[in-house]
Backbone as CSV, one residue per row, in Angstrom:
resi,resn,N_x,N_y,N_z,CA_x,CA_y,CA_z,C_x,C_y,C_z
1,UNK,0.847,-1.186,0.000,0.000,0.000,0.000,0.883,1.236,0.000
2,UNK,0.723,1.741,-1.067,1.451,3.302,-1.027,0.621,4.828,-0.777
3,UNK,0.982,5.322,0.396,0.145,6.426,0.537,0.707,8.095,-0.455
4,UNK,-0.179,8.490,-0.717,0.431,10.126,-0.623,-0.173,11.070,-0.322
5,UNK,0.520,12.165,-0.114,0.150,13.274,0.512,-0.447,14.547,-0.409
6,UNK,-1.724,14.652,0.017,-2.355,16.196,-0.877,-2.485,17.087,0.050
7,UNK,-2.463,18.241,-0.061,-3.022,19.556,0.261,-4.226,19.706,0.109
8,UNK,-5.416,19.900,1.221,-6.399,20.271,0.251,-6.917,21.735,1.070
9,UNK,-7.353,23.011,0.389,-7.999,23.863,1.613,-9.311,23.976,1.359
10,UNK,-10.361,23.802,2.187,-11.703,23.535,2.463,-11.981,24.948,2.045
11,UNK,-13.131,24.999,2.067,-14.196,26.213,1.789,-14.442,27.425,2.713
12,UNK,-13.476,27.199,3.958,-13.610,28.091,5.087,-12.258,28.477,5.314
13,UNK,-11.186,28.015,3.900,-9.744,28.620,3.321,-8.552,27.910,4.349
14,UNK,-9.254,26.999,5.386,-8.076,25.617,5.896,-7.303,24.923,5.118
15,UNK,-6.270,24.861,5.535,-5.503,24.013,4.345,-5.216,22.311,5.630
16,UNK,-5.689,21.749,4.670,-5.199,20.106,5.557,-4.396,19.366,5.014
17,UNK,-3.587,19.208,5.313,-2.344,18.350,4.543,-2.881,16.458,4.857
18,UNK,-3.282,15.663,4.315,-3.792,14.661,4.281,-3.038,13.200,3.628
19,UNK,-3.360,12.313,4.162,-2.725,11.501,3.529,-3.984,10.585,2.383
20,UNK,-3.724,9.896,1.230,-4.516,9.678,0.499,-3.560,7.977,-0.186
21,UNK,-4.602,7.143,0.006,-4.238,5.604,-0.714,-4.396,5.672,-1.787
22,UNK,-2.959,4.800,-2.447,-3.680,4.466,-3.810,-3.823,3.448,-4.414
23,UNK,-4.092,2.402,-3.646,-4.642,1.337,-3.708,-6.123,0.891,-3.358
24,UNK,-7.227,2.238,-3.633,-8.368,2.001,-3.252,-9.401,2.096,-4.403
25,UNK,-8.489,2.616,-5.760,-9.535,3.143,-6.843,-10.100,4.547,-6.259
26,UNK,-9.662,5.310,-5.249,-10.249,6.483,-4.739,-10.276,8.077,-6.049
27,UNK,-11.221,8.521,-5.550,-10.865,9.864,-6.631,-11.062,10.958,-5.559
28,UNK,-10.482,12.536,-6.003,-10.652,12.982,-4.956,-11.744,14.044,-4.148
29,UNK,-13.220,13.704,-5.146,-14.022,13.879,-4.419,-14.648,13.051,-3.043
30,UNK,-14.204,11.665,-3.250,-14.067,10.571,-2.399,-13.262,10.518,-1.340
31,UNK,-12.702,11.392,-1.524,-11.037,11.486,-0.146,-11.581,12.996,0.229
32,UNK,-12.324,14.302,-0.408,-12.953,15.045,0.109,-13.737,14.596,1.294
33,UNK,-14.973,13.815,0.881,-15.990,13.100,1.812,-15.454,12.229,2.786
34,UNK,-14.357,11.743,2.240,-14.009,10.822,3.927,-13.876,11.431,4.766
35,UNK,-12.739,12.602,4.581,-12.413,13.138,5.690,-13.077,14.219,5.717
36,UNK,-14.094,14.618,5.563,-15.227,15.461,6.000,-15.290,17.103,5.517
37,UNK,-14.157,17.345,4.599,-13.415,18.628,4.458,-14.625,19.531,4.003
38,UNK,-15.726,19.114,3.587,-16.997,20.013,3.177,-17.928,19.475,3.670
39,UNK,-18.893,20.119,4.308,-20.349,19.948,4.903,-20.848,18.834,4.213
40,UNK,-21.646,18.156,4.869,-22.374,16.668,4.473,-23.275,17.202,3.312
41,UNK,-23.491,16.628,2.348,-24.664,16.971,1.312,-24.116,18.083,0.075
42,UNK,-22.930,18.890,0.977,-22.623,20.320,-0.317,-21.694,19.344,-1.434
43,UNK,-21.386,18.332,-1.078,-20.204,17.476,-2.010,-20.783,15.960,-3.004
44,UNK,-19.949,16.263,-4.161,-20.583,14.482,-4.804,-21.751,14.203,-4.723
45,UNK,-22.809,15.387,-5.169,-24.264,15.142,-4.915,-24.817,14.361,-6.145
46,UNK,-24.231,14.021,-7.245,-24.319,13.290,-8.458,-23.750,12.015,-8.128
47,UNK,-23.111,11.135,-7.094,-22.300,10.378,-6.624,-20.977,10.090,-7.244
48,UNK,-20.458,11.270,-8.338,-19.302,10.876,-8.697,-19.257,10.627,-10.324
49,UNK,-20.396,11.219,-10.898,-20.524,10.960,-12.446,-20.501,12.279,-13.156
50,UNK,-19.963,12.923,-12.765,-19.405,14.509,-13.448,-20.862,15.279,-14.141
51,UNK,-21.747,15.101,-13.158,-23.464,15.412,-13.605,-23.847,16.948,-12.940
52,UNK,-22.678,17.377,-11.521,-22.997,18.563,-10.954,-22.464,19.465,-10.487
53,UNK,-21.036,19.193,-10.966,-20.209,20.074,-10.346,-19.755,20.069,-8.991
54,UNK,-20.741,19.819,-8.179,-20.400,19.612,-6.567,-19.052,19.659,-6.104
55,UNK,-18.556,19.179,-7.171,-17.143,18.242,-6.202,-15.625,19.318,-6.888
56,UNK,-15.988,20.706,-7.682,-15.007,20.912,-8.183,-14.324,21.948,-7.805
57,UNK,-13.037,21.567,-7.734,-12.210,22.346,-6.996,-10.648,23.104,-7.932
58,UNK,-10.002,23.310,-7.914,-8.789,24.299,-8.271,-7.586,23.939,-7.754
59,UNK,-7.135,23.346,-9.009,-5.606,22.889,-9.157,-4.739,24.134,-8.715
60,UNK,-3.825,24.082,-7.635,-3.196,24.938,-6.936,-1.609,24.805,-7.562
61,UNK,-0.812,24.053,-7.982,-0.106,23.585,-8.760,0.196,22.519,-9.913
62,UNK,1.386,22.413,-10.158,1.644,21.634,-11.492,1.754,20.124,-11.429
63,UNK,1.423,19.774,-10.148,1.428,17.557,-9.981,0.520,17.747,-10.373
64,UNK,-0.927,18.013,-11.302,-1.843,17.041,-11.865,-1.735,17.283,-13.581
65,UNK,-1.189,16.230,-13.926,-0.829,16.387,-15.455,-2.337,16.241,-16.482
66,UNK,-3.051,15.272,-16.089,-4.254,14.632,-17.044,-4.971,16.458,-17.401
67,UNK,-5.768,16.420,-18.186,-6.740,17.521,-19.000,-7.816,17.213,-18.998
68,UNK,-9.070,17.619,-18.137,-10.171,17.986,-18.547,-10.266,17.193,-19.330
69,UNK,-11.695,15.650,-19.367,-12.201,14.460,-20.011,-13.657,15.552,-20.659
70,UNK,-14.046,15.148,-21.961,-15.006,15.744,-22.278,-16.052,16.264,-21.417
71,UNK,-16.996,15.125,-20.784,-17.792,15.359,-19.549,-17.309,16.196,-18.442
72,UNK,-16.106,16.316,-18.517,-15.542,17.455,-17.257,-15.570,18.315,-17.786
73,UNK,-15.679,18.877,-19.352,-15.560,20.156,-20.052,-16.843,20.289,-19.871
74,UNK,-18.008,19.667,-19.977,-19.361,20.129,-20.414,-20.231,20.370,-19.208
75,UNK,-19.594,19.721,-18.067,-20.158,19.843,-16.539,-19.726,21.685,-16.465
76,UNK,-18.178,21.851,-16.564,-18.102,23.272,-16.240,-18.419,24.185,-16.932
77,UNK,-18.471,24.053,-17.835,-18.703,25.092,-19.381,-20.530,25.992,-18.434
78,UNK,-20.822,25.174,-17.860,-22.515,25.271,-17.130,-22.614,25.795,-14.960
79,UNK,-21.204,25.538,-14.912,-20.621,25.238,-13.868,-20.881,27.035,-13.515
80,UNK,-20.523,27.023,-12.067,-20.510,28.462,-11.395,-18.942,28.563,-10.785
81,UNK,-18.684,29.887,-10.661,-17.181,29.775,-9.772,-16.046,29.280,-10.992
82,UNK,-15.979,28.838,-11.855,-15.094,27.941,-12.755,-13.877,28.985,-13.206
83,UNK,-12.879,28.399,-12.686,-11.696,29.111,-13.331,-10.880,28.372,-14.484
84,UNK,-9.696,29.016,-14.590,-8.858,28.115,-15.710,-8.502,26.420,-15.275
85,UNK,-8.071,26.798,-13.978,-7.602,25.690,-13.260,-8.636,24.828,-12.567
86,UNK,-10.071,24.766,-13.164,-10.526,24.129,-12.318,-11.068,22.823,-12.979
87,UNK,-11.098,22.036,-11.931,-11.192,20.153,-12.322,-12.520,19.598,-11.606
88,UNK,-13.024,18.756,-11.626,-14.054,17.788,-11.167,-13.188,16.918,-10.350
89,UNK,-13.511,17.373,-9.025,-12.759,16.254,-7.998,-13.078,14.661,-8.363
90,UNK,-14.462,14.236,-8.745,-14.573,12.936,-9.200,-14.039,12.520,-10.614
91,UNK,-12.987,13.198,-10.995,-12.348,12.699,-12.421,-11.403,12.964,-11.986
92,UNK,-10.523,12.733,-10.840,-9.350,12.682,-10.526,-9.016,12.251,-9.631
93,UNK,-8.633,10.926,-10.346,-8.604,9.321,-9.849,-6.941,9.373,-8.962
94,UNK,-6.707,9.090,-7.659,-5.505,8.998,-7.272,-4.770,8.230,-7.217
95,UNK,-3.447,8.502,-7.646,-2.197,7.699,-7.946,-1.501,8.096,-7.629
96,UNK,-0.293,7.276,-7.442,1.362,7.926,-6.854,1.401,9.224,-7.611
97,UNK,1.075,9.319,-9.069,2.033,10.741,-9.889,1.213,11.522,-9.012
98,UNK,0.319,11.575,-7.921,-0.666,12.890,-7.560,0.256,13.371,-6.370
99,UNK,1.284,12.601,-5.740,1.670,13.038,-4.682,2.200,14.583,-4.843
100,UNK,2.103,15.211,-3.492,2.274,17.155,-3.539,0.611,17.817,-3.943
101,UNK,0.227,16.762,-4.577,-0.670,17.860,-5.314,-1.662,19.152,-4.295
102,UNK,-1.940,19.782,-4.645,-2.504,20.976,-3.897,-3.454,21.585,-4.429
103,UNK,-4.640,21.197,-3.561,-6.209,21.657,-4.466,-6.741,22.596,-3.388
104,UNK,-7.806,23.288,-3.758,-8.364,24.416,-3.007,-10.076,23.781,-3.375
105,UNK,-11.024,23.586,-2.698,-12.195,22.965,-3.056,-12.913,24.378,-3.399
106,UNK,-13.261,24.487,-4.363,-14.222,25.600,-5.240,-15.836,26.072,-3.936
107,UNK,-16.415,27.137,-4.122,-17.467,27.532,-3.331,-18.495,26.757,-3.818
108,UNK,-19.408,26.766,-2.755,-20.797,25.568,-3.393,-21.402,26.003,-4.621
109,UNK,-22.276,25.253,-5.317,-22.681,25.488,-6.747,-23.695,26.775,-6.567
């Protein structure tokens, strides 16, 4: 089991330095909700099928290489809050290359 470490800062601008498996198939709207970093219900209200935005947050640096999957373009294109840098926590599946990474979770929809 190999762990790594993300940054993430919640919606009330906390930053939690966390540890995250990647041996679970986890993504990181899923590692949002475990560890509780947003109010019950404001997160993954689509359960993880890029249907609401809920879960999207803002790449804070350069560890996440992948681009925006079509459905992640067409969720935000509709999306509120959406910057350049911003991703669908449930389309970003964790793996070793994620270690460092540093996300900021976007304001509710």
């Amino acid at each position: 089991m190999t762990d790594i470490t993300i940054k993430i800062t919640d919606r009330k601008g906390v930053e939690h330095q966390i540890l995250a498996p990647t041996d679970m198939n986890m993504n990181v709207m899923e590692l949002i909700r475990s560890y509780e970093l947003a109010e019950e219900g404001t997160i993954g209200i689509c359960g993880g099928m890029a249907m609401c935005a809920s879960c999207q947050c803002y790449a804070l640096n350069n560890v996440l290489k992948s681009k925006r999957n079509d459905d992640e373009e067409a969720m935000l294109s509709d999306a509120y809050h959406v910057k350049e840098n911003s991703r669908l926590g449930c389309q970003i599946h964790i793996t070793e290359e994620l270690d460092g990474l540093a996300l900021e979770i976007a304001p509710e929809q």
